[in-house]
SERO-4910 file (N, C-alpha, C, O; in steps of 0.05 Angstrom, whole numbers):
BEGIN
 pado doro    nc1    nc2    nc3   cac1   cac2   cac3    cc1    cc2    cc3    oc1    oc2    oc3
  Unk    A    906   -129   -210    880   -136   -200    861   -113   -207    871    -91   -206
  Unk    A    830   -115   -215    817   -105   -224    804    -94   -191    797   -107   -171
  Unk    A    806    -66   -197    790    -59   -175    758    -64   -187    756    -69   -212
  Unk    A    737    -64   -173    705    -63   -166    691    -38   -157    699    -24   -139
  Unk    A    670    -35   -169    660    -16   -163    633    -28   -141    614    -42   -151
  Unk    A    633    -22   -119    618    -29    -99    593     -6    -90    600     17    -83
  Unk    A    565    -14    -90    544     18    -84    534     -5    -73    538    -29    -76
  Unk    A    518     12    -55    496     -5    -26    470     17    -39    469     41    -42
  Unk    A    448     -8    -46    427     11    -55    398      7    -34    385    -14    -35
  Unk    A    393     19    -22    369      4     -6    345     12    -17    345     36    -25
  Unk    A    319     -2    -19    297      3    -28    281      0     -2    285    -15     18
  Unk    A    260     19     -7    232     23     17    213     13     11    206     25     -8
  Unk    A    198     -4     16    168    -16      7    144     -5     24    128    -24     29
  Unk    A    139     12     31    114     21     57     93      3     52     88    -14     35
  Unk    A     86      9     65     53    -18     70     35     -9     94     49    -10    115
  Unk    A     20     -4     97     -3      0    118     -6    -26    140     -3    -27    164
  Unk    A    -15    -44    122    -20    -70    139      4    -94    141     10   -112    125
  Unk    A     13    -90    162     38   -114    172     39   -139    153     21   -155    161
  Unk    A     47   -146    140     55   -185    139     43   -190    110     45   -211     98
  Unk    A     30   -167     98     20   -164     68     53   -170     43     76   -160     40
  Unk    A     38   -190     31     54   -194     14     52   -175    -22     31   -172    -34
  Unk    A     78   -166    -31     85   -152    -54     93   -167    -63    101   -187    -50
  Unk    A     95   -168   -100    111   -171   -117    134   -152   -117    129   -129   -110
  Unk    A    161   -159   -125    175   -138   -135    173   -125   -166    184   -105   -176
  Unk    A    152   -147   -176    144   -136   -199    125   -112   -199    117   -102   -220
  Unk    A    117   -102   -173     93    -81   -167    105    -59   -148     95    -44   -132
  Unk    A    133    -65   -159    154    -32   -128    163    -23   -157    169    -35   -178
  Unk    A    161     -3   -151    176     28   -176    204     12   -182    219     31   -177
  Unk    A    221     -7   -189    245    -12   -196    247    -13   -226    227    -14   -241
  Unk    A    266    -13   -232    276    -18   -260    272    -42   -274    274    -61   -259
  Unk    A    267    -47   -293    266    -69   -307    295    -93   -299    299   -115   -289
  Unk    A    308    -72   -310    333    -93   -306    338   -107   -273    339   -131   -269
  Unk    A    341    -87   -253    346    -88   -229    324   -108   -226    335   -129   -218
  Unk    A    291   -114   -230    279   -134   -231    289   -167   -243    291   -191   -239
  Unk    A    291   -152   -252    306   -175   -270    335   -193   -254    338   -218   -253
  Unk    A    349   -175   -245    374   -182   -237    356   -194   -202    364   -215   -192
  Unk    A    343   -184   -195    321   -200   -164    320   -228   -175    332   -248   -165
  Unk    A    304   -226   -197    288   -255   -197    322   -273   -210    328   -295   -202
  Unk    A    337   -260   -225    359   -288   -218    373   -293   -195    383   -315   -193
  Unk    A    378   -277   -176    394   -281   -153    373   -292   -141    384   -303   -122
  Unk    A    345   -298   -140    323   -315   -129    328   -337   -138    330   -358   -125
  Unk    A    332   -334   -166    325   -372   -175    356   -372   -163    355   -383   -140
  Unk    A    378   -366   -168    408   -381   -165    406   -398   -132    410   -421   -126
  Unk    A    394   -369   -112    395   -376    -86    367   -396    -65    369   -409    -44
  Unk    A    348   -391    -81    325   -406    -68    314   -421    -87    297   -437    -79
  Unk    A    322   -421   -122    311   -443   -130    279   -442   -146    268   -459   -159
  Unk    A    271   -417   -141    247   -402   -155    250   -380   -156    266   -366   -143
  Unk    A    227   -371   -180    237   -335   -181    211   -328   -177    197   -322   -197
  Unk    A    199   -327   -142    183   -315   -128    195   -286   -119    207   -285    -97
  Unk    A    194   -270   -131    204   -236   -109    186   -222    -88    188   -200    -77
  Unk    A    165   -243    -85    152   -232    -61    165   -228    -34    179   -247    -25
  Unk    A    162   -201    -21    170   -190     -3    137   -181     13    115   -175      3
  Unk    A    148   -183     44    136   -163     61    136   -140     63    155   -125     58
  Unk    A    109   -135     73     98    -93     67     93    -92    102     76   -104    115
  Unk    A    113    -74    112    127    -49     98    166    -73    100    170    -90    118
  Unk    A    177    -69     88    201    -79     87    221    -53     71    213    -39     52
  Unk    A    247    -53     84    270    -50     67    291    -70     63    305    -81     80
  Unk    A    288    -70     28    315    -85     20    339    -72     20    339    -49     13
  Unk    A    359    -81     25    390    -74     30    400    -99      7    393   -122      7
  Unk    A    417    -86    -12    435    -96    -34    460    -86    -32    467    -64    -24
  Unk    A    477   -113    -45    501    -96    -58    514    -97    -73    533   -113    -73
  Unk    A    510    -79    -96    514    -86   -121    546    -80   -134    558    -59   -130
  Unk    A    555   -100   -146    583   -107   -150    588    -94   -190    578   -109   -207
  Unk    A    602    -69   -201    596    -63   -218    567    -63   -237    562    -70   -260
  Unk    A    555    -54   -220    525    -47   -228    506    -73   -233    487    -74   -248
  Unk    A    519   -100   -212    502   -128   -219    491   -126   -178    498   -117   -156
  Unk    A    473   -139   -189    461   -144   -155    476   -162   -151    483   -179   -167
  Unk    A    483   -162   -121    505   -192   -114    498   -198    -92    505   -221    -87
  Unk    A    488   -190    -77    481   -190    -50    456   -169    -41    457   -145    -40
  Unk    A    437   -183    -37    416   -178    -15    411   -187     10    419   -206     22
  Unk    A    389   -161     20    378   -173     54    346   -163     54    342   -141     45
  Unk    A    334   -171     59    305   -150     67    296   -157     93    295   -178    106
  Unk    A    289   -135     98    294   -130    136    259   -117    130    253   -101    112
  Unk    A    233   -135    159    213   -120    151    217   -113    191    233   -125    205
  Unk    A    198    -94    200    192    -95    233    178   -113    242    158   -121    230
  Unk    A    184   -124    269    161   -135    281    152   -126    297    167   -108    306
  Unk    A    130   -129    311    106   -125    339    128   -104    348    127    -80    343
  Unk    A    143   -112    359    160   -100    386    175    -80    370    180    -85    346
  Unk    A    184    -52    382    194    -30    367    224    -40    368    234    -54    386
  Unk    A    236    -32    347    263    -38    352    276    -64    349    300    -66    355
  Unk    A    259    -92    338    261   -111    334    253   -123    299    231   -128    290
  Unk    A    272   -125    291    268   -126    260    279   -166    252    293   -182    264
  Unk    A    264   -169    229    260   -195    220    275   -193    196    272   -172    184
  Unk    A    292   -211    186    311   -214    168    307   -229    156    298   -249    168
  Unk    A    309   -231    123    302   -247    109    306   -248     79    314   -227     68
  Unk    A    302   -274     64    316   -271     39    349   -255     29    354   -240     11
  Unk    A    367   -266     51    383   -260     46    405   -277     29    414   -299     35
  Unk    A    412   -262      9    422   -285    -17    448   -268    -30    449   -244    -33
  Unk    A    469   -288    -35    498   -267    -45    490   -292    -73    486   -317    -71
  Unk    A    490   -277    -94    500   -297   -119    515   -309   -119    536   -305   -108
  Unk    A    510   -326   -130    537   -353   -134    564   -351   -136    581   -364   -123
  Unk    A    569   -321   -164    596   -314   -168    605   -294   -156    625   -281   -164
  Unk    A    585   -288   -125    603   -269   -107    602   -272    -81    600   -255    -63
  Unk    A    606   -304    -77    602   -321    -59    625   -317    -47    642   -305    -60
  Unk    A    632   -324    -28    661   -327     -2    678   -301    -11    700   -304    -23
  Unk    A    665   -272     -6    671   -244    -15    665   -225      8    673   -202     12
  Unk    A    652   -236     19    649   -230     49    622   -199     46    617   -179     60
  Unk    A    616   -207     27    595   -187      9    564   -185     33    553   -164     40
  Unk    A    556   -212     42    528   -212     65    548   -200     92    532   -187    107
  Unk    A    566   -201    100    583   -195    120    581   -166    115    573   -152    134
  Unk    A    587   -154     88    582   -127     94    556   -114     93    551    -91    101
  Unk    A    540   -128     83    512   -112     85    504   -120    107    486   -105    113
  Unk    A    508   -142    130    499   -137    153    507   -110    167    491    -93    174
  Unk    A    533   -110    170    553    -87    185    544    -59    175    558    -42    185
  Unk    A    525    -50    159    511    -30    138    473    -28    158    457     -9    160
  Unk    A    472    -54    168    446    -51    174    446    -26    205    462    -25    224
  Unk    A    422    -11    200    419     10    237    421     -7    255    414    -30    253
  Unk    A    430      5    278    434    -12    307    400    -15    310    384      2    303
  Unk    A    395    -39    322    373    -49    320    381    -83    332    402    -95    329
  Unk    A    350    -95    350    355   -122    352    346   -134    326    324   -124    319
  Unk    A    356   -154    310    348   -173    292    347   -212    298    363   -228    307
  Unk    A    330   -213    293    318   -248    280    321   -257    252    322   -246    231
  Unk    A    323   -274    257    334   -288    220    333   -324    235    338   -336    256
  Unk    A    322   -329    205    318   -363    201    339   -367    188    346   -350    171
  Unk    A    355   -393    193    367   -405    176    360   -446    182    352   -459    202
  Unk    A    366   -452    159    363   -480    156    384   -488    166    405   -476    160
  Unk    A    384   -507    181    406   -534    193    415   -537    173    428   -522    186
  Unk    A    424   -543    149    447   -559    132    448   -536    120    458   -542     98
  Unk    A    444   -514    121    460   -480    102    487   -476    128    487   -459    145
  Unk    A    510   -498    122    529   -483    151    542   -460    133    541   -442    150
  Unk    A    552   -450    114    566   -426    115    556   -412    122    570   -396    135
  Unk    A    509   -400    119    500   -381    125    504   -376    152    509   -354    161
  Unk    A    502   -410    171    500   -406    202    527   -393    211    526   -373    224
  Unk    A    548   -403    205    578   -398    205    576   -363    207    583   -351    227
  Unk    A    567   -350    186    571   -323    180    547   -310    202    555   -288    208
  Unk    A    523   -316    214    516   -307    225    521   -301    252    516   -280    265
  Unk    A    539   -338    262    541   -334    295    566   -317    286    569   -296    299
  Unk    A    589   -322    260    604   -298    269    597   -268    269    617   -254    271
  Unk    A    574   -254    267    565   -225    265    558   -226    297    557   -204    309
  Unk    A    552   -253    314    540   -242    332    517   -256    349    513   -258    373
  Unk    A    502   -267    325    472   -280    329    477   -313    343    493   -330    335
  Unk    A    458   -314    365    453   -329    372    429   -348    372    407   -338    367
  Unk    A    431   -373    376    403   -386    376    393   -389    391    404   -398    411
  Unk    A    352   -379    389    349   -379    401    318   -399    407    303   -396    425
  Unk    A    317   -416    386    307   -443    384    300   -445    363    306   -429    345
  Unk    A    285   -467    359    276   -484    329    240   -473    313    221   -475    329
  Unk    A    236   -467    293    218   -443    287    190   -474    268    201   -494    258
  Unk    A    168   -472    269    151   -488    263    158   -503    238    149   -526    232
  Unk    A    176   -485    221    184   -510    197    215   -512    201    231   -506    183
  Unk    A    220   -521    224    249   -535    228    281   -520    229    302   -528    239
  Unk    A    277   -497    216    293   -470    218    304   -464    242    291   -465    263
  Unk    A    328   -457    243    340   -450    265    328   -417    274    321   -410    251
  Unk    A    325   -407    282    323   -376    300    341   -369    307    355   -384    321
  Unk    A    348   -349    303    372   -335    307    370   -304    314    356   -288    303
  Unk    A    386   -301    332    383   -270    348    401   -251    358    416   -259    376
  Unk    A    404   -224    350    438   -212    353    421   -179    350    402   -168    339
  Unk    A    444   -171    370    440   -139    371    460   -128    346    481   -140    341
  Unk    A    453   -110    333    478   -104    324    475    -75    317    495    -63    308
***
C-alpha cells in the first residue's frame, strides 16, 4: 500500500468590513493552488465561483500536494462563534474521512454550518462530530450547531 503524503495548509483572508465578498483569484495564492480551488468548486458545488468571506480562514487538506479537502470558517457578531462553509472533499477523496479530519484540526470554538436536506453523508458526518440542529435557515438548509 502506497503511503500519502498528508499537509493541513490554512490560509488568512483579513477584511475590515464583515460579510464583504473576495475572489480567490485576488488572495496572494499560487496559480496552481487556484486552480486546484476552482476544480474542487466545480466537482463539489457545480460552478467555479471561489468567492469567499472577508475576514475568513480556509482550512485544506492536501493529499500529495492536490487540494482534497476544504473548509472556510469566517466569525460572527458574537465572539467565539464561527460560521462554516464551503466545505468540499473531492470526489476521488471522498469516504477518507479527510472533512472528519479537518474538522477535528479546527480551534475550540462554537460553530454553525448549513447543510441541505438531501446531502445525507454531509449531515451523517456532521451530527457524528457533534452538531446539532438547530432549525431550518431562509433558503431551506438545515442549521447546524456543535462546540468543538
Amino acid at each position: 500500500m502506497n503511503e500519502r503524503e498528508l499537509q493541513l495548509l490554512e490560509i488568512q483572508i483579513s477584511g475590515n468590513r464583515s460579510g464583504e465578498l473576495i475572489s480567490l483569484q485576488d488572495v496572494e495564492i499560487s496559480p496552481e493552488l487556484l486552480s486546484q480551488f476552482t476544480n474542487i468548486f466545480v466537482d463539489c458545488f457545480g460552478h467555479s465561483d471561489t468567492a469567499v468571506y472577508r475576514p475568513t480562514a480556509i482550512y485544506c487538506i492536501l493529499v500529495d500536494d492536490e487540494l482534497a479537502s476544504t473548509a472556510a470558517v469566517t466569525p460572527m457578531l458574537q465572539p467565539g462563534n464561527y460560521y462554516i462553509y464551503n466545505v468540499c472533499t473531492f470526489s476521488k477523496y471522498r469516504r477518507q474521512k479527510l472533512s472528519r479530519t479537518l474538522f477535528q484540526l479546527l480551534p475550540s470554538a462554537v460553530y454553525y454550518l448549513e447543510v441541505e436536506p438531501d446531502n445525507v453523508p454531509a449531515y451523517r458526518l456532521y451530527i457524528g462530530l457533534g452538531f446539532v440542529m438547530m432549525g431550518i435557515s431562509q433558503r431551506n438548509a438545515h442549521v447546524l450547531r456543535a462546540e468543538l
